[in-house]
C-alpha positions, -999 to +999 in steps of 0.1 A: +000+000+000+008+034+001+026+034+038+054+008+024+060+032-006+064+061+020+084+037+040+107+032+010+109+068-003+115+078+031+144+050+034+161+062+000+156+099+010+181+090+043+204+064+022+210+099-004+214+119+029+242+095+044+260+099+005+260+131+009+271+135+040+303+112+031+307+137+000+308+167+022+330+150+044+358+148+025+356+187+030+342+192+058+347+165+081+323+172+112+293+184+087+295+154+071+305+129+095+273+143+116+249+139+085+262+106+079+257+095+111+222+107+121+211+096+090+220+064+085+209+056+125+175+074+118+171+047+090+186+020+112+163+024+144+128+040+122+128+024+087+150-006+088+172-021+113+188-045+087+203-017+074+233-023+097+239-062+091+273-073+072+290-045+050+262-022+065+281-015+093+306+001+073+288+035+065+285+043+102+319+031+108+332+059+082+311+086+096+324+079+129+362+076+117+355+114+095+340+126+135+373+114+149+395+130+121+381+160+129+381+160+162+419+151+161+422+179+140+410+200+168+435+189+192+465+196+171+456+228+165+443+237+202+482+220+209+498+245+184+483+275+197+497+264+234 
């Protein structure tokens, strides 16, 4: 019916917001990283929690690693201006 549609536009709508995110990563790391994130756990825990199973994992996994890049990035510049 017309709910599993929505369900399924909804679901592609967040999967194209998690590839965006990992393009705007590669610039901007924490933008990215965050839209990567919420989106692809917004799909995970509302549309469908299969999403994470096997190589489904590894989307999160970079988002998380582009959140830690950044933040390192932080640190060694707070440590330079000491």
């Amino acid at each position: 019916g017309s709910l599993h549609s929505m369900h399924d536009r909804l679901g592609f709508a967040l999967m194209l917001a998690w590839l965006l995110g990992l393009a705007l990563a590669w610039k901007w790391e924490l933008a990215g990283g965050t839209l990567m994130l919420m989106a692809i756990l917004t799909q995970a825990f509302f549309i469908n929690p299969r999403v994470l199973d096997s190589l489904g994992m590894l989307p999160p996994i970079t988002a998380v690693l582009f959140l830690f890049c950044w933040w390192l990035g932080r640190q060694s510049s707070q440590a330079q201006s000491l």
